[in-house]
VEXMIKE-991052 format. One record per atom (N, C-alpha, C): x, y negated, z negated; residue in three letters. Coordinates in steps of 0.1 Angstrom, whole numbers, padded with zeros to 4 digits, always signed. Each point is the difference from the previous one (the first is absolute). Layout:
N
XYZala/...
# end
This chain:
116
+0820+1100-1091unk/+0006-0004+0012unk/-0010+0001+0012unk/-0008+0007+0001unk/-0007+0006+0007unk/-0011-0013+0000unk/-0005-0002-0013unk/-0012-0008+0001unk/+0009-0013+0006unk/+0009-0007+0000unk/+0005-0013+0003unk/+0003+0002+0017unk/+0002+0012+0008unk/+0003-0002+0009unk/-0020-0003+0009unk/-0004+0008-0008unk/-0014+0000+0006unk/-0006-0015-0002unk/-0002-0007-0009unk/+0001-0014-0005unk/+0004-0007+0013unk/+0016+0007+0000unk/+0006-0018+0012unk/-0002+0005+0014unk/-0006+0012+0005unk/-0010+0005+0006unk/-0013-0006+0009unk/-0002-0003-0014unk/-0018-0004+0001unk/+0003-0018+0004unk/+0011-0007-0008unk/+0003-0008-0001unk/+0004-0010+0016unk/+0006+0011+0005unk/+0008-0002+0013unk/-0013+0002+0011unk/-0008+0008-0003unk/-0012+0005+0009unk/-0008-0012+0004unk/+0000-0008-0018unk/-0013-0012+0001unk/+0008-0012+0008unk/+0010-0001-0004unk/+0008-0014+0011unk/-0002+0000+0009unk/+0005+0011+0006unk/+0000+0006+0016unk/-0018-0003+0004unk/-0007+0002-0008unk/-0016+0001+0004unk/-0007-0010-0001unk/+0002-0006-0012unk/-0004-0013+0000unk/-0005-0014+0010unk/+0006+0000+0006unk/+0005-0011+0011unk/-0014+0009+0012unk/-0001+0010+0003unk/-0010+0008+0010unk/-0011-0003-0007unk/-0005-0001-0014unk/-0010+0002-0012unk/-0007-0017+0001unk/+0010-0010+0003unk/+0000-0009-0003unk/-0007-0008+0010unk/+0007+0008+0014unk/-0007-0013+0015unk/-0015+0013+0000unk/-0001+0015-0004unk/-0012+0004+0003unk/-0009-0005-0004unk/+0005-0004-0018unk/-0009-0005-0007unk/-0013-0013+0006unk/+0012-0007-0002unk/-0003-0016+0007unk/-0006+0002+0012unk/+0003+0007+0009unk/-0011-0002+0012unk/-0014+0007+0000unk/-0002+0008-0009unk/-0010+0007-0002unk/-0010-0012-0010unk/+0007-0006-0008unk/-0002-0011-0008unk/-0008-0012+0009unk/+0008-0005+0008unk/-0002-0011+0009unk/-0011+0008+0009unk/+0000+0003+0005unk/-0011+0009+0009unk/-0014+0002-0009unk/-0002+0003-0009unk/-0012+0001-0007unk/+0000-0012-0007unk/+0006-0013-0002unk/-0003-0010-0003unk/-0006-0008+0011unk/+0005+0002+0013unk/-0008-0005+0014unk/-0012+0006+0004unk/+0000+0014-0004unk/-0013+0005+0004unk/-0014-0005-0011unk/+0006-0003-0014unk/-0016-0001-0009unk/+0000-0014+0003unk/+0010-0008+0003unk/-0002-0016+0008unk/-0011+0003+0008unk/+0002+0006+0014unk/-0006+0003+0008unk/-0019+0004+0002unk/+0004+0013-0013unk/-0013+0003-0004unk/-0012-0007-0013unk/+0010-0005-0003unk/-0009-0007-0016unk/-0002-0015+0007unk/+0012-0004+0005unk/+0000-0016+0001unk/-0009-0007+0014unk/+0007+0009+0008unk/-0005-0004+0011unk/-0011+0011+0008unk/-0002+0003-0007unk/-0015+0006+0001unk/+0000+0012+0012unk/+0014+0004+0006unk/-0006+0011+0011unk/+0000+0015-0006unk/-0004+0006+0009unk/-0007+0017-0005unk/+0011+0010+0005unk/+0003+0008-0006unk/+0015+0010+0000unk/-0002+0004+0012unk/-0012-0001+0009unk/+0003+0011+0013unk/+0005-0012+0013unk/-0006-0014-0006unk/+0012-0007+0008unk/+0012-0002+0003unk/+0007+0003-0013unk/+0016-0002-0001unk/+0004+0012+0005unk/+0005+0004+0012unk/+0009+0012+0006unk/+0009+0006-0011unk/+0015-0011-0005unk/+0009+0006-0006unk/+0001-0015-0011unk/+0007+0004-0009unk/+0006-0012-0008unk/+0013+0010-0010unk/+0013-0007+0009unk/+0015+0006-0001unk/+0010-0013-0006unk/+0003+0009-0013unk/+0012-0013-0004unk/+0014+0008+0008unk/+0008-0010+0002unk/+0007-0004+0003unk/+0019+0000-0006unk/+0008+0004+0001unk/+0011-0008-0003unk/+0009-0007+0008unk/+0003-0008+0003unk/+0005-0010+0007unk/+0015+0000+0004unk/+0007-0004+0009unk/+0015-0007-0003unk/-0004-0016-0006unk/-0006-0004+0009unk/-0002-0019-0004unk/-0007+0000-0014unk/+0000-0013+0000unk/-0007-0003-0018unk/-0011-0003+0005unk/-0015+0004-0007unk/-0001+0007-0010unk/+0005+0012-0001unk/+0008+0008-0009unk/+0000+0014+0006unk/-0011+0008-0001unk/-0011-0004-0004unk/-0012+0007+0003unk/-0012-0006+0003unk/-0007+0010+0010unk/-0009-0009+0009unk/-0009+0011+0004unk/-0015-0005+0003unk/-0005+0016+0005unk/-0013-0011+0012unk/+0000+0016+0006unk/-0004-0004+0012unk/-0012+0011+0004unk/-0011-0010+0006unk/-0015+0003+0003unk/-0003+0002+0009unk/-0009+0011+0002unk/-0002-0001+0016unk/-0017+0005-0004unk/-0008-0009+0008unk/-0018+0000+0001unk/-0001+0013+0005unk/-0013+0004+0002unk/-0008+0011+0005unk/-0002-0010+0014unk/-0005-0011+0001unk/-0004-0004+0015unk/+0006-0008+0004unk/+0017+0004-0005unk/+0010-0008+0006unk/+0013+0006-0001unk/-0001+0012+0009unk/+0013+0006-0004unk/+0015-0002+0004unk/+0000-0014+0010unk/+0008-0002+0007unk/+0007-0012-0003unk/-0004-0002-0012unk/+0010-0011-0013unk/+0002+0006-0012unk/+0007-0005-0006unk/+0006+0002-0010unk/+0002-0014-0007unk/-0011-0002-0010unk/+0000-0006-0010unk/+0015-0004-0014unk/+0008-0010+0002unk/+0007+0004-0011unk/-0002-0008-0015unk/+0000+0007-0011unk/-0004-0005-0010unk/+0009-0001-0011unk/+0004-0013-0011unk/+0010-0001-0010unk/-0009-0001-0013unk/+0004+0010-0007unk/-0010+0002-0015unk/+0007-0005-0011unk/+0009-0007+0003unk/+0012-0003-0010unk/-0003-0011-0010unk/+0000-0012-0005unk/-0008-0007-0008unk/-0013-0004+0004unk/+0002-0005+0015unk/-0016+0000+0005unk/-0001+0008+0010unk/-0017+0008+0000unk/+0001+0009+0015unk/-0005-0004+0010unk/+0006-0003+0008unk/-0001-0005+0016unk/+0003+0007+0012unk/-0010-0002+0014unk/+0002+0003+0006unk/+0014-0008+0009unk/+0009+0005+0003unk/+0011-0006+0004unk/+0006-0002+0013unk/-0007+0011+0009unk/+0002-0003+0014unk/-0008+0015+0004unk/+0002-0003+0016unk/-0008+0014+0008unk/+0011+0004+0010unk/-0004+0015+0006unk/+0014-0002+0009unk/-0011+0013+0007unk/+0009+0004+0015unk/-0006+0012+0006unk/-0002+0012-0006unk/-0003+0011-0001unk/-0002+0016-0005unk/+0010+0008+0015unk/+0006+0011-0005unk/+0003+0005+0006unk/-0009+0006+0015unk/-0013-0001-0004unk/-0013+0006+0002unk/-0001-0014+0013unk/-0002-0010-0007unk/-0002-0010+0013unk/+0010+0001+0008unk/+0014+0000-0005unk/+0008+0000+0010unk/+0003+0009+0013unk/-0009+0013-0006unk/-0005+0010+0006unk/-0011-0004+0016unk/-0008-0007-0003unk/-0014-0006+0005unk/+0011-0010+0006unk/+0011-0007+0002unk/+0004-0006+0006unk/-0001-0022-0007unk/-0009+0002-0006unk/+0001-0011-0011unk/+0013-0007-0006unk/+0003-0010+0003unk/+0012-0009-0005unk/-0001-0009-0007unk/-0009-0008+0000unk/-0005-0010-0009unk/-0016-0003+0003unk/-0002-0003-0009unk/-0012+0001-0004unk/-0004-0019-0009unk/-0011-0011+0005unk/+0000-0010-0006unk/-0006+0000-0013unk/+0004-0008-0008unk/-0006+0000-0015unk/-0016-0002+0003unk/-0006-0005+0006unk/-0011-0005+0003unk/-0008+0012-0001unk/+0002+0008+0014unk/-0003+0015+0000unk/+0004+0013-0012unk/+0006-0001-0014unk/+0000+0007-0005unk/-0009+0000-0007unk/-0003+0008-0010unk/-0013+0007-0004unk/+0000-0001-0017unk/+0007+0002-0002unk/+0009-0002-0013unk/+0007-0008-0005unk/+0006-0010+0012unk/+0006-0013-0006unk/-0005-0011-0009unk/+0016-0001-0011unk/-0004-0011-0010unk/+0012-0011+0003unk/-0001-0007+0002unk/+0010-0011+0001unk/+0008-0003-0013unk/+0009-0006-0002unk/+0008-0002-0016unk/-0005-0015+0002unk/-0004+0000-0016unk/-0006-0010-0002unk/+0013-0010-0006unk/
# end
C-alpha cells in the first residue's frame, strides 16, 4: 500500500511539473537556437551579443526570444526560431527607455534585418 501511494505521489508531482519543465525547456531551447544562428551563421563574436533570452509569450508564437547587442543596448532585437529563424521585429529596452529613447528609425539601427 505504501509503495502505490508513493507511485501516485510521484505521479501527481510530474503533472503538476510538467507544464513549468515544458515552457523552461523550450525557451532555453529557442534561445540557444538564436544564439548559434547568430554565432555560426551570421558571423558575430559572443562579446557582441549582451543577452540572448527566450521568451514565453501570451500572443502566438508562444515562443520568441529576444537580443540585445553589446553596442546597442537600447533595442531589443526580436527573434522567431520556429520553422524558419528570423529576425521579427525590434522594440525599445527598458535601458533606452531609461535614456529617454522612444523610437528609434530602422535606418539607424545597427542590427536591423528587414523580412524578406
Amino acid at each position: 500500500m505504501r509503495k502505490l501511494q508513493i507511485a501516485l505521489m510521484i505521479c501527481a508531482l510530474a503533472l503538476v511539473l510538467s507544464p513549468f519543465v515544458y515552457v523552461q525547456a523550450n525557451k532555453f531551447i529557442y534561445a540557444s537556437k538564436v544564439r548559434h544562428f547568430l554565432l555560426d551563421e551570421q558571423g558575430y563574436k559572443p562579446e557582441e551579443i549582451k543577452s540572448v533570452t527566450g521568451v514565453w509569450g501570451i500572443k502566438l508564437p508562444p515562443f520568441f526570444v529576444v537580443v540585445v547587442f553589446a553596442d546597442e543596448p537600447e533595442v531589443e532585437y526580436i527573434y522567431f526560431a520556429h520553422n524558419k529563424l528570423m529576425q521579427f521585429e525590434h522594440r525599445i529596452s527598458d535601458e533606452g527607455k531609461k535614456r529617454g529613447i522612444t523610437e528609434i528609425s530602422p535606418s539607424k539601427l545597427k542590427h536591423y534585418v528587414p523580412i524578406e
